[in-house]
BAGU-397318 format. One record per residue (C-alpha): residue number from 1; x, y, z; residue in three letters. Coordinates in Angstrom, 1 decimal. Layout:
residues N
<r NUM,<X,Y,Z>,"ala">
...
END
This chain:
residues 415
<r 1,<-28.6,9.2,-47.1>,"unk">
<r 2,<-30.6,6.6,-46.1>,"unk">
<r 3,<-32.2,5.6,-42.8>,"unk">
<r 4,<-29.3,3.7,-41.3>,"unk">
<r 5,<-27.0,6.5,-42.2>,"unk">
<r 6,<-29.1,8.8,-40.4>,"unk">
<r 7,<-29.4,6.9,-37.3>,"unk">
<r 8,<-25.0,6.3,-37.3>,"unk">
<r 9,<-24.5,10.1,-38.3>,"unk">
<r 10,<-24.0,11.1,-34.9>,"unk">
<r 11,<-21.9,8.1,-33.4>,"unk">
<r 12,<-19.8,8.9,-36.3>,"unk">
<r 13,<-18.9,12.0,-36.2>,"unk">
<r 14,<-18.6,11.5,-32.4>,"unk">
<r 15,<-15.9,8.8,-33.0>,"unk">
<r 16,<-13.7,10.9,-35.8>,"unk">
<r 17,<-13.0,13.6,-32.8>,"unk">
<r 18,<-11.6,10.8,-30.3>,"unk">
<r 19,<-9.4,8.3,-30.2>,"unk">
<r 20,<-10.3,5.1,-31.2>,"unk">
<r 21,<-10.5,2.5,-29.0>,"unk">
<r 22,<-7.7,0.0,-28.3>,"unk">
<r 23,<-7.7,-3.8,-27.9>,"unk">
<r 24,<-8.4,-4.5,-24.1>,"unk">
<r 25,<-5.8,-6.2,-22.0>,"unk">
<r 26,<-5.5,-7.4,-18.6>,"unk">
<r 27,<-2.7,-6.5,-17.6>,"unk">
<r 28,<-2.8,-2.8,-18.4>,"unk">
<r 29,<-5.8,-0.6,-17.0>,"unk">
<r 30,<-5.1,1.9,-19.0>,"unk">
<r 31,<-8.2,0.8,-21.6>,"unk">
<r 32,<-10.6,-0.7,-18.6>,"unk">
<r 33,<-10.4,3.1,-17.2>,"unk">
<r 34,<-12.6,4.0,-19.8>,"unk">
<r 35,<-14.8,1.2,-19.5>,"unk">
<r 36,<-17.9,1.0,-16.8>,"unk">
<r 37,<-18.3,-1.7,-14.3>,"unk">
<r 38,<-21.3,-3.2,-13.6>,"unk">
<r 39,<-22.1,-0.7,-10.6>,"unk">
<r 40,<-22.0,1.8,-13.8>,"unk">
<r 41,<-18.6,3.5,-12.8>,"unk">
<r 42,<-15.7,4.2,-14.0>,"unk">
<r 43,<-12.3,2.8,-12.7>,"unk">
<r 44,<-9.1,4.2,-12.4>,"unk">
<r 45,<-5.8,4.6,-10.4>,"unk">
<r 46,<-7.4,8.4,-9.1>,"unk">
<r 47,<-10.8,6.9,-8.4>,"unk">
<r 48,<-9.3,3.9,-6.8>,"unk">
<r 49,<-7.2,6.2,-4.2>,"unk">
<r 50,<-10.3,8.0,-3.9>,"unk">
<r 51,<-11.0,5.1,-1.4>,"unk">
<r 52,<-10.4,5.7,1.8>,"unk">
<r 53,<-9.7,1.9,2.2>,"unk">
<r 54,<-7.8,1.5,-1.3>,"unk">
<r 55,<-6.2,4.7,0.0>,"unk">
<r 56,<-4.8,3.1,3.2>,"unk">
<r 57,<-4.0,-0.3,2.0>,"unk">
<r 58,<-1.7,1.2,-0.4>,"unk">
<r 59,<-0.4,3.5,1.5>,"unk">
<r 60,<0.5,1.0,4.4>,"unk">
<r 61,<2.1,-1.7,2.0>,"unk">
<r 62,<4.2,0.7,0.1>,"unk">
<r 63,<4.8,2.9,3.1>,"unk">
<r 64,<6.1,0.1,5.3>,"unk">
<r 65,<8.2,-1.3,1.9>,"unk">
<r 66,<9.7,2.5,1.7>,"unk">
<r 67,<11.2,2.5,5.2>,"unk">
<r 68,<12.9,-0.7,5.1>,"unk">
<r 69,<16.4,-0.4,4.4>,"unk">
<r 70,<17.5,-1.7,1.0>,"unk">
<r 71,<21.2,-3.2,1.6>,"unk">
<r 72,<23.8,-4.9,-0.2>,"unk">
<r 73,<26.0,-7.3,1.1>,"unk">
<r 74,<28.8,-9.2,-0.1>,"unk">
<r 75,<29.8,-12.8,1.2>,"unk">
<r 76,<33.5,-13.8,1.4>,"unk">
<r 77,<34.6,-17.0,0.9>,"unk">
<r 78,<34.3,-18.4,4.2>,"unk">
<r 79,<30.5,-17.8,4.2>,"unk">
<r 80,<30.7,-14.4,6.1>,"unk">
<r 81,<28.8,-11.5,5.1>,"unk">
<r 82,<29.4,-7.7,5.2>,"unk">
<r 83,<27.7,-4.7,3.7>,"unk">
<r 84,<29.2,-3.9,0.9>,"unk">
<r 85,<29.4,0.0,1.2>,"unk">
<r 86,<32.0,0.7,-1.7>,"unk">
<r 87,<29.8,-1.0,-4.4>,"unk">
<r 88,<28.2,1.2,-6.7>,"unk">
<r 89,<25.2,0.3,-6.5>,"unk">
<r 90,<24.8,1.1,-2.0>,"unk">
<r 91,<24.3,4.1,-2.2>,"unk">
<r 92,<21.9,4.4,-5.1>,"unk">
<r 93,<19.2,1.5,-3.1>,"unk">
<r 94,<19.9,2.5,0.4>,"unk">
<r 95,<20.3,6.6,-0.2>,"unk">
<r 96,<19.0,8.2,-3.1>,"unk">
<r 97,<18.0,6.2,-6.5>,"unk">
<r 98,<18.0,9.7,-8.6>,"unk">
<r 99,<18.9,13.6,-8.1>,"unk">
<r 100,<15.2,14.1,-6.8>,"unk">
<r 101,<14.0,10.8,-4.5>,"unk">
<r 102,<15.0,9.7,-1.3>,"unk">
<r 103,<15.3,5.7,-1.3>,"unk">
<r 104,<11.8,5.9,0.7>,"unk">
<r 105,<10.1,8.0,-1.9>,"unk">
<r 106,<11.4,5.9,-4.8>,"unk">
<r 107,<10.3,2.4,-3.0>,"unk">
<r 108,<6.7,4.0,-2.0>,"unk">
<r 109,<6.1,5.2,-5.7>,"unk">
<r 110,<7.5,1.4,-7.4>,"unk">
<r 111,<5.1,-0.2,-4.4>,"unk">
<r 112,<2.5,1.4,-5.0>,"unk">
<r 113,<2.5,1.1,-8.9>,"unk">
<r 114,<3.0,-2.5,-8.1>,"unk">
<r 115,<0.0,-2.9,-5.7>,"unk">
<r 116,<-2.6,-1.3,-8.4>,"unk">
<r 117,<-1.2,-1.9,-11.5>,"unk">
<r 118,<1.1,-5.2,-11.3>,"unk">
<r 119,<4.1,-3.5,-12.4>,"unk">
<r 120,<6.7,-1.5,-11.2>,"unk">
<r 121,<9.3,0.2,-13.9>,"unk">
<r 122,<11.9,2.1,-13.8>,"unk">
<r 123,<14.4,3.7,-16.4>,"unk">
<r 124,<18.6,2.9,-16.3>,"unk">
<r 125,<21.1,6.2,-16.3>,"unk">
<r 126,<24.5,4.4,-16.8>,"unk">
<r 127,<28.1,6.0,-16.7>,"unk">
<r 128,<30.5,5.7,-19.4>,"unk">
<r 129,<31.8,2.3,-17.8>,"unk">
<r 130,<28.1,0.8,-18.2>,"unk">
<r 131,<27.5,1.4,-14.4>,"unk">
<r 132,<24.3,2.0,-13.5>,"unk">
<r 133,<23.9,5.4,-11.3>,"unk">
<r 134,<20.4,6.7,-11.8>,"unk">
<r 135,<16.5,4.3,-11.7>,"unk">
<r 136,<14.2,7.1,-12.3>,"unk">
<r 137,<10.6,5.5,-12.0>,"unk">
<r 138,<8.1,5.6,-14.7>,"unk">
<r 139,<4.3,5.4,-14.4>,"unk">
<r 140,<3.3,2.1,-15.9>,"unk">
<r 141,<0.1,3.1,-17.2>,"unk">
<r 142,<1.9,5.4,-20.3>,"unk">
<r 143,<4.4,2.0,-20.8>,"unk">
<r 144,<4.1,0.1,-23.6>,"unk">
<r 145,<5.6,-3.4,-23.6>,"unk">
<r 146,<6.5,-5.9,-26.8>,"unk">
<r 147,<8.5,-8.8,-27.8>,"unk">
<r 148,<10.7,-8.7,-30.7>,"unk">
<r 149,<11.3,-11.6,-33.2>,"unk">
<r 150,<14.6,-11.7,-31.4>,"unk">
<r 151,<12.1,-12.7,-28.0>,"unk">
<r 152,<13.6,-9.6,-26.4>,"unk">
<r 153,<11.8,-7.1,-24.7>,"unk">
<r 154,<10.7,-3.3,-25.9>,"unk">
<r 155,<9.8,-0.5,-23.5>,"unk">
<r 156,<8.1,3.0,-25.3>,"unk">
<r 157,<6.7,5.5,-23.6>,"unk">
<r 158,<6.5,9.3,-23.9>,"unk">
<r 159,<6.7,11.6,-21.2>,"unk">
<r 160,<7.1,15.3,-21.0>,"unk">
<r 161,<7.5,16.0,-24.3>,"unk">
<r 162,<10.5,13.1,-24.5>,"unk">
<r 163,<10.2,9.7,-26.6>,"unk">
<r 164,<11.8,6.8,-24.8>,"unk">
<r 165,<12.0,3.7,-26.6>,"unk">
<r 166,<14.4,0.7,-24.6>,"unk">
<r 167,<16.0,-2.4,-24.5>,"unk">
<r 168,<14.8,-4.6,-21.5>,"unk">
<r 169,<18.2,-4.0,-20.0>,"unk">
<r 170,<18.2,-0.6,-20.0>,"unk">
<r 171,<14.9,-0.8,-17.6>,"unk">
<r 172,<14.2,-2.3,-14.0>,"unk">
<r 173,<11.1,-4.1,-14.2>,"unk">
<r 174,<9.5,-5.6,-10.9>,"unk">
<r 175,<6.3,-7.6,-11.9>,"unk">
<r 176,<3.1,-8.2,-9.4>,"unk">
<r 177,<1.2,-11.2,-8.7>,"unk">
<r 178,<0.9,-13.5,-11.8>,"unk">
<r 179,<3.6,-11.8,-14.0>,"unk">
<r 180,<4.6,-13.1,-17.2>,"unk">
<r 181,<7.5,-11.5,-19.1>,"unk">
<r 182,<5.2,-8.7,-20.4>,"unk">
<r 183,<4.2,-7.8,-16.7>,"unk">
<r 184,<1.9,-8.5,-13.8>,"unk">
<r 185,<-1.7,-8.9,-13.5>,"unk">
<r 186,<-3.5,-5.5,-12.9>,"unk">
<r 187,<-5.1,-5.0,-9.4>,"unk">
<r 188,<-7.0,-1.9,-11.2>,"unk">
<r 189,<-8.0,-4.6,-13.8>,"unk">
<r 190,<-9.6,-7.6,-11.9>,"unk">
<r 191,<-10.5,-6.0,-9.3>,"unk">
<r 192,<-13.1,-3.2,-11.0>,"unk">
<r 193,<-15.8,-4.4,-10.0>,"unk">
<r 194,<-15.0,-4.1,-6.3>,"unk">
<r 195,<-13.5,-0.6,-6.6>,"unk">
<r 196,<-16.6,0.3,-9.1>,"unk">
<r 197,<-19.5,-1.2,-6.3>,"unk">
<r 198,<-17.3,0.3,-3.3>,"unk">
<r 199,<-17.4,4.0,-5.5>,"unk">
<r 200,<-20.7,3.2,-5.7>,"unk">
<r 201,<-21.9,3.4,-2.5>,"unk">
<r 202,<-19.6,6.3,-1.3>,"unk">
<r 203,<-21.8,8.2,-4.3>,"unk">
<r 204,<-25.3,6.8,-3.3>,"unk">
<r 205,<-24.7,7.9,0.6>,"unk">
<r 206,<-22.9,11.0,-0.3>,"unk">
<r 207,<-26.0,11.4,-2.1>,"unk">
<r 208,<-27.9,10.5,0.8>,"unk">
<r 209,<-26.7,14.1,2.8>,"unk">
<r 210,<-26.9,15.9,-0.3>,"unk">
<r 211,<-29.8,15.8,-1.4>,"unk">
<r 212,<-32.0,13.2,0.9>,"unk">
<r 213,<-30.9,14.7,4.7>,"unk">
<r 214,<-34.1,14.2,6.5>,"unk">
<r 215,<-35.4,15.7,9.9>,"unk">
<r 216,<-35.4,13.9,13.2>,"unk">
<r 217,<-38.6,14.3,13.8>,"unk">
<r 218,<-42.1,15.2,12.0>,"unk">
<r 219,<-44.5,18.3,13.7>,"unk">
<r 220,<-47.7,17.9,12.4>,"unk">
<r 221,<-50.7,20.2,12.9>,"unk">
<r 222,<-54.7,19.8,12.3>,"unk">
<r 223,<-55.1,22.9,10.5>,"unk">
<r 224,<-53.0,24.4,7.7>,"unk">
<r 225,<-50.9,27.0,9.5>,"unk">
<r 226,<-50.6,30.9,8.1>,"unk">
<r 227,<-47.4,32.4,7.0>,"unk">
<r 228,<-46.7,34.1,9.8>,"unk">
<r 229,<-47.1,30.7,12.2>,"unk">
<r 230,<-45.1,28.8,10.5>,"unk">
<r 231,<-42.5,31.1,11.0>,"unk">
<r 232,<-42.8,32.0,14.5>,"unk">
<r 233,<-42.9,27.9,14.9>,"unk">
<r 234,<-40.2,27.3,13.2>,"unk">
<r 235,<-38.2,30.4,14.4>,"unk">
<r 236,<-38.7,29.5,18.0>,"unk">
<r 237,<-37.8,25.5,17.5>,"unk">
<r 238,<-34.3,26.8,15.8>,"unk">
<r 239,<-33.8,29.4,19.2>,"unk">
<r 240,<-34.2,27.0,22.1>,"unk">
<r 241,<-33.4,23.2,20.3>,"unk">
<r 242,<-30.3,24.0,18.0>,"unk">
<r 243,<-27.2,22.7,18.4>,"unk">
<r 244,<-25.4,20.4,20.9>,"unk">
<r 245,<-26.0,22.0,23.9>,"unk">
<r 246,<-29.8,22.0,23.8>,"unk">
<r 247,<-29.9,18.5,23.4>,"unk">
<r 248,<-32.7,16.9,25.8>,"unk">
<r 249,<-34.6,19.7,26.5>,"unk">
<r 250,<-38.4,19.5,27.1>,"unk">
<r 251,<-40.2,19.7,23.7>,"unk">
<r 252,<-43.9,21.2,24.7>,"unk">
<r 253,<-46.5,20.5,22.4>,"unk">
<r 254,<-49.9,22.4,22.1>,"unk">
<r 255,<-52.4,23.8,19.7>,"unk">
<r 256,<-53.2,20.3,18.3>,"unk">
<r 257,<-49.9,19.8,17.2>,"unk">
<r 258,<-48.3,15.8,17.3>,"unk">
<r 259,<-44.7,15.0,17.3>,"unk">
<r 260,<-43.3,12.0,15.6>,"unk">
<r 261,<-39.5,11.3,15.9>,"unk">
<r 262,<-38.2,9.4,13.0>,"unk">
<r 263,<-35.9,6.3,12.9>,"unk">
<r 264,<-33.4,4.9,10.2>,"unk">
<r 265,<-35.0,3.0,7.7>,"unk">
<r 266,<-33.6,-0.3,7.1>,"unk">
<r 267,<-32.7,0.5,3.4>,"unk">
<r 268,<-30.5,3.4,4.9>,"unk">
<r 269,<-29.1,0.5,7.7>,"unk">
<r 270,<-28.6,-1.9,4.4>,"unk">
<r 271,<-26.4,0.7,3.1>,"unk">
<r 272,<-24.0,1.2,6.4>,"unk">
<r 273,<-23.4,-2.5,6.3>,"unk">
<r 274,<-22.6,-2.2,2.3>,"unk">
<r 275,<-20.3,0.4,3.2>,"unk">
<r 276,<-18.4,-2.0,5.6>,"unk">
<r 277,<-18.4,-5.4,3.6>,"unk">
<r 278,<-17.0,-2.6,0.9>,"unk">
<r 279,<-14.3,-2.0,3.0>,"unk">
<r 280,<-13.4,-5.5,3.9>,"unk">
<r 281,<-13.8,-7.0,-0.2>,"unk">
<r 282,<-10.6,-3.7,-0.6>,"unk">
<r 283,<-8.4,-5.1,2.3>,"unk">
<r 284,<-8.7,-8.7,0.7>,"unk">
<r 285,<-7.6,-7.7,-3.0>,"unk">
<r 286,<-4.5,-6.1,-0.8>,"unk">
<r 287,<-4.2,-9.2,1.2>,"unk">
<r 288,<-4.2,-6.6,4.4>,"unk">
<r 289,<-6.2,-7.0,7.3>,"unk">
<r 290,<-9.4,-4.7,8.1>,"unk">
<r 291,<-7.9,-3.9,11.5>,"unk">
<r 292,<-4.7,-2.4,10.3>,"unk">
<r 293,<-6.4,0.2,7.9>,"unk">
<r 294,<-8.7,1.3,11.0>,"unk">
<r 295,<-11.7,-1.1,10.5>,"unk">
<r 296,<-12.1,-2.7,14.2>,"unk">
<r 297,<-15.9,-3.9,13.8>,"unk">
<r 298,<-14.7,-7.3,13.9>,"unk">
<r 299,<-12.7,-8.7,16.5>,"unk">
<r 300,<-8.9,-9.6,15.2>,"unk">
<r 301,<-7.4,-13.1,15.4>,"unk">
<r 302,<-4.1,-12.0,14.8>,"unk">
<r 303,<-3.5,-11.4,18.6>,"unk">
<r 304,<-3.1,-8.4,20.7>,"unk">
<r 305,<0.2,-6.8,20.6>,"unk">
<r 306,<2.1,-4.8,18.1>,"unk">
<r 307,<4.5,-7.8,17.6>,"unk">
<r 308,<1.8,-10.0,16.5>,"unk">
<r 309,<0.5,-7.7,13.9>,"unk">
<r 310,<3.6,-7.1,12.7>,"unk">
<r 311,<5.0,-10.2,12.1>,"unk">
<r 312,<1.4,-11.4,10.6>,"unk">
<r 313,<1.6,-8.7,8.4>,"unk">
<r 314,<5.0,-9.5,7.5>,"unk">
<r 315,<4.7,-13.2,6.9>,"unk">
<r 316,<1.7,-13.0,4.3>,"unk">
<r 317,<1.4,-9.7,3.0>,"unk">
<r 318,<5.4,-8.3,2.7>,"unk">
<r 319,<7.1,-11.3,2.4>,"unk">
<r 320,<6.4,-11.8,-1.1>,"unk">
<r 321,<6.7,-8.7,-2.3>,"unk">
<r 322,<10.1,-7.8,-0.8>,"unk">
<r 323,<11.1,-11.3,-2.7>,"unk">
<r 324,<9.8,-9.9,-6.0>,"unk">
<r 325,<11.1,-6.0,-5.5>,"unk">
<r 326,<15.3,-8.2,-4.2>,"unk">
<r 327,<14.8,-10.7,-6.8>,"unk">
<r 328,<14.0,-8.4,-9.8>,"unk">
<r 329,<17.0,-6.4,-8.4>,"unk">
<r 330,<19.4,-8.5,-8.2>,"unk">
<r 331,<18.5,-10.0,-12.1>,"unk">
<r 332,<18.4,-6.7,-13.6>,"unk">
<r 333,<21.0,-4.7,-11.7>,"unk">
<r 334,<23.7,-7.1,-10.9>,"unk">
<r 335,<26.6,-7.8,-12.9>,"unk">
<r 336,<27.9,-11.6,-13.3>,"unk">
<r 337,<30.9,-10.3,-11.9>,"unk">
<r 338,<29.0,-8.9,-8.5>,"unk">
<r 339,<27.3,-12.5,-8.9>,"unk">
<r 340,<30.7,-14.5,-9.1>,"unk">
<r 341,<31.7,-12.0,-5.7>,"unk">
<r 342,<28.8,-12.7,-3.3>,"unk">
<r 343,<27.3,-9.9,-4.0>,"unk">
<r 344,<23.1,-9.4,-3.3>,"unk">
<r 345,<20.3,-7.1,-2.3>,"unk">
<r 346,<18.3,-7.6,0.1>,"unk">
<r 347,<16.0,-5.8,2.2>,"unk">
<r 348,<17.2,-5.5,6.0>,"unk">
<r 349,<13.9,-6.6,7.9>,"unk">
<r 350,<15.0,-5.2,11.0>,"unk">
<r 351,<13.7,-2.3,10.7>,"unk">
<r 352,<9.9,-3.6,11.4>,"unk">
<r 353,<10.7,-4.0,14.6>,"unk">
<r 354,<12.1,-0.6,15.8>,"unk">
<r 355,<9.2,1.0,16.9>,"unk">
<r 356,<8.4,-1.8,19.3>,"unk">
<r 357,<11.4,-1.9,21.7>,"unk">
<r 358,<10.6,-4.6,23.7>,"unk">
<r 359,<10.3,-7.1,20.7>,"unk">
<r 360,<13.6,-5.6,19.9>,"unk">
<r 361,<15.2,-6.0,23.0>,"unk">
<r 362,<14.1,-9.5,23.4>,"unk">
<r 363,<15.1,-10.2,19.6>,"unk">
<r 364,<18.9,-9.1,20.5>,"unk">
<r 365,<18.7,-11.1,23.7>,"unk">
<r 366,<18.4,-14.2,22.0>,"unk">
<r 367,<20.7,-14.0,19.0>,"unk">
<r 368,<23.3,-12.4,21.1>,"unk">
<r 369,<22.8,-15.8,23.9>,"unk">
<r 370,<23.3,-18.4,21.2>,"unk">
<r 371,<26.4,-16.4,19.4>,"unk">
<r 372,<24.6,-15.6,16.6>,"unk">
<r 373,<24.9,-12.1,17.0>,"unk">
<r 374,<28.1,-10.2,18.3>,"unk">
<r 375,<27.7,-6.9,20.8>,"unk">
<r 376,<29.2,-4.6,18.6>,"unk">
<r 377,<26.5,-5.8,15.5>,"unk">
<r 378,<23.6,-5.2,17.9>,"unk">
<r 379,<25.2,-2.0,18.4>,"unk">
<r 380,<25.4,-0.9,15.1>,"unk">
<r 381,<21.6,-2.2,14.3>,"unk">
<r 382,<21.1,0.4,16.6>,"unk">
<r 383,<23.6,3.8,15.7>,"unk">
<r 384,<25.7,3.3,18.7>,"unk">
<r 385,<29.5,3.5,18.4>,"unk">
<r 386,<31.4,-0.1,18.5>,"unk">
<r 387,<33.1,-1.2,21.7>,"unk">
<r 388,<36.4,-2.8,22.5>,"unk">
<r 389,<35.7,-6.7,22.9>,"unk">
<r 390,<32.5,-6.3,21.6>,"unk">
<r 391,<33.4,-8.5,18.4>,"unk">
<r 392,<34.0,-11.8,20.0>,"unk">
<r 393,<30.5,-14.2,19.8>,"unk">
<r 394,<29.5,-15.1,23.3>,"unk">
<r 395,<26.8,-17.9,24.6>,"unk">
<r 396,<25.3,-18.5,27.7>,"unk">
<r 397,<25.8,-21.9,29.1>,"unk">
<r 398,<23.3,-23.5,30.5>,"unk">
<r 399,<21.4,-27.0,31.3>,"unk">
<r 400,<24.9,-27.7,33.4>,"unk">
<r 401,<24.7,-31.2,34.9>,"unk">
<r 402,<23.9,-30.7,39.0>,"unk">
<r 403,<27.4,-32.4,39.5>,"unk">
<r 404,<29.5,-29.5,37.6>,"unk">
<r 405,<28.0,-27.0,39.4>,"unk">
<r 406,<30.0,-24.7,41.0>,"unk">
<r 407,<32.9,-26.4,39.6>,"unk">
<r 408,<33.6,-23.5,36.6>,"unk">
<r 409,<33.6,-20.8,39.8>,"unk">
<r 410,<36.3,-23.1,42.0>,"unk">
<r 411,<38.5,-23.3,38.7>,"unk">
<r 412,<38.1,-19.4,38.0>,"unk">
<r 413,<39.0,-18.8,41.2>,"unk">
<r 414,<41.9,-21.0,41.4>,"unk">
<r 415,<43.4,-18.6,38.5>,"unk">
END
């Protein structure tokens, strides 16, 4: 064995006991998991939650996703529409997708695998008319995705213990930002060295209390103190300064000795404002603002109230993605014949604004004055039974020239 034998011996045996590497791509992060960023860490979907900021971005834009209600509506002829509760496919969007998720939990999970992977999948059960009654979601990181000669699509993946292999039509696929027909761009991918830099300052301060906690202040002493002073010193400085409530007591010193508090050094300064630029590069690869995942050490120029932040947040953050999450829907779950009937999906966005009822009252007050809205739809936007005459559109009149005035109350009374 030669020289250069000796010197690849070890990487060689090293690599016959793992796998061998895979072609990278950037639109899976499966194979950038593995790989360090230039911080020196390691990247993945569990060290990216382990984020407090990644954490609540995700949570917030899948969250608020998951609690909309998913509808399905059917227009007539004459341009009305209703919800189509008898189609098949109601109660499987707006209940329960599968035997074990609520709509929410199913939504949250296809969100989230959206927001930091780019894809969102899930697997077809049909009936024995072709129906579709199950989407059981599948973790895109154990997909793998190729195009046949035929320019069709091909889903594998294994998963406890079981071998799936697809057509495209027997899988809902919602893509991210920048998908092509294999899937979206990776948020895990592109943004690694964020997530990598932001991981590594959580690890250099959380190495900072670990290991580098410092005093607040420095006793020093002329003389080298005996065994037995030094513990009677530092025994009587832990009885009468420890803890909270001893705060600002009178420190006396004697014996030569000279106390020196000490201040934050501006490398340990440097690395709280690295913490919170961190935290604002992770809210703009979510496209969420720093406020809304509790970062308030800038002021907001979204405005004040609830209503403003929710319909900012709605307009460029949501709106896009409920378009990609009804749009994939409605291409991959949607018969022509549902098509040729009026039927869609789409996601009701009502439901933003029930926790602000002021913003909701005010909402209903104008559709309802214009005829846009009848009382008994208001009514069932909010649970409440419908009442009689409460189906006929009404609008106010106003702007009434100064001459008619008073003329609509002669001719009622004349009646």
């Amino acid at each position: 064995m030669n020289l250069l034998q000796k010197m690849l011996a070890p990487f060689r045996a090293k690599s016959e006991l793992t796998e061998q590497p895979r072609m990278l791509s950037l639109t899976n992060p499966r194979d950038w998991g593995i790989e360090p960023s230039f911080s020196g860490e390691t990247v993945a979907t569990q060290d990216v939650l382990a984020l407090s900021t990644a954490w609540a971005c995700v949570n917030l834009i899948a969250g608020t996703i998951g609690a909309l209600p998913l509808m399905v509506y059917r227009t007539d002829e004459d341009g009305g529409r209703t919800v189509a509760r008898d189609h098949s496919l109601y109660r499987l969007l707006h209940d329960s997708p599968n035997v074990h998720q609520t709509a929410l939990d199913f939504l949250e999970f296809v969100s989230a695998c959206i927001e930091l992977q780019g894809n969102g999948l899930a697997r077809k059960t049909r009936n024995a008319q072709r129906q579709v009654v199950a989407l059981t979601p599948v973790a895109w990181d154990i997909v793998s995705v190729k195009r046949q000669t035929s320019g069709r699509l091909r889903y594998s993946w294994t998963e406890n213990g079981q071998r799936f292999d697809l057509d495209q039509d027997d899988v809902l696929h919602v893509r991210g930002f920048g998908g092509g027909p294999l899937g979206g761009l990776s948020t895990l991918t592109y943004g690694r060295q964020t997530f990598g830099l932001a991981k590594a300052i959580e690890r250099a301060s959380g190495g900072t209390f670990a290991n580098g906690m410092r005093p607040s202040v420095i006793i020093a002493y002329k003389e080298f103190l005996t065994q037995e002073q030094r513990d009677l010193v530092e025994g009587r400085l832990e009885e009468k300064y420890l803890g909270a409530v001893n705060a600002g007591r009178p420190f006396i010193a004697e014996g030569g000795m000279t106390v020196t508090p000490l201040s934050m050094k501006p490398e340990d300064a440097q690395m709280l404002q690295s913490r919170a630029f961190s935290v604002e590069e992770v809210c703009r690869f979510f496209g969420v603002p720093p406020h809304m995942v509790g970062h308030t050490e800038k002021a907001t120029s979204w405005g004040t109230g609830l209503e403003q932040q929710t319909l900012g947040f709605q307009k460029f953050t949501l709106r896009r993605r409920l378009a990609r999450i009804e749009q994939a829907m409605r291409k991959q779950l949607l018969t022509a014949e549902d098509r040729a009937a009026g039927v869609t999906i789409e996601f009701s966005l009502e439901g933003l604004l029930r926790g602000d009822s002021k913003a909701r009252a005010e909402f209903y007050r104008g559709m309802s004055q214009i005829g846009a809205m009848t009382i008994n739809e208001i009514r069932q936007l909010e649970n409440l039974p419908p009442v009689e005459g409460g189906d006929v559109p009404r609008m106010q009149m106003q702007n009434v020239p100064i001459t008619e005035s008073g003329n609509e109350v002669n001719d009622n009374a004349q009646v």
